[in-house]
N, C-alpha and C positions, 0 to 999 in steps of 0.2 A: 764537805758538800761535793767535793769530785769524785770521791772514792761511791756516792750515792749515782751521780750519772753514768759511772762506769759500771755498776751494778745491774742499771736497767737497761743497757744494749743486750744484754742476751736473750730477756725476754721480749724485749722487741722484735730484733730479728728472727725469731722462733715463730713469735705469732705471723709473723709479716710471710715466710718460707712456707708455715704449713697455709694461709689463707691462698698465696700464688698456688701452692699445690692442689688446694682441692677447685680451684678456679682451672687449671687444667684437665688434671683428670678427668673432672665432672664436668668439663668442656666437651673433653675428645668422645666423652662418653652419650653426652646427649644430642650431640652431633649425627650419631650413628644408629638410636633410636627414632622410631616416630612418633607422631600424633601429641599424647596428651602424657605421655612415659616423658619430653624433654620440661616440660613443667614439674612435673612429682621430680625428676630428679636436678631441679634445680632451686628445689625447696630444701633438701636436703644438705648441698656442702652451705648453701645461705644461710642457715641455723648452727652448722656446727662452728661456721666463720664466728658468728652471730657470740658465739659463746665461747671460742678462743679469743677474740678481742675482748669481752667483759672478762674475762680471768687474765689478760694478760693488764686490763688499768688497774684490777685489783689487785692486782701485785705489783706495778708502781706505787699503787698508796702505799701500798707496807713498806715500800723500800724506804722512801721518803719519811716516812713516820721512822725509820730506824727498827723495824723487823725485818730486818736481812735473813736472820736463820729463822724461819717460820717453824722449821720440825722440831726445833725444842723446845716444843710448846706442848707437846706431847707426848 
């Protein structure tokens, strides 16, 4: 069971780095636009966060289930 929680520190911190990340840049970015440009682009790192954290629980489940190596599955 340990060897499974040291497994999903990487994906965690991965998701967690690139979410901080596009919470900046698309920070610094919509800052510097105006009007109705700092909504469309804050729709944008929203969704992609949106869809790195659903792929990063689904690959905790698999870790947990014991599909560690997912590629030799194909």
């Amino acid at each position: 069971m340990r060897s499974h929680k040291r497994k999903m520190i990487a994906p965690i911190v991965i998701t967690v780095l690139f979410v901080l990340y596009l919470a900046v840049y698309f920070g610094f970015l919509a800052a510097m636009l105006p009007g109705i440009w700092k909504y469309i682009l804050g729709i944008v790192p929203a969704g992609l966060a949106a869809v790195m954290i659903w792929v990063c629980v689904e690959r905790i489940g698999e870790i947990r289930k014991g599909e560690e190596d997912d590629l030799g599955q194909y």
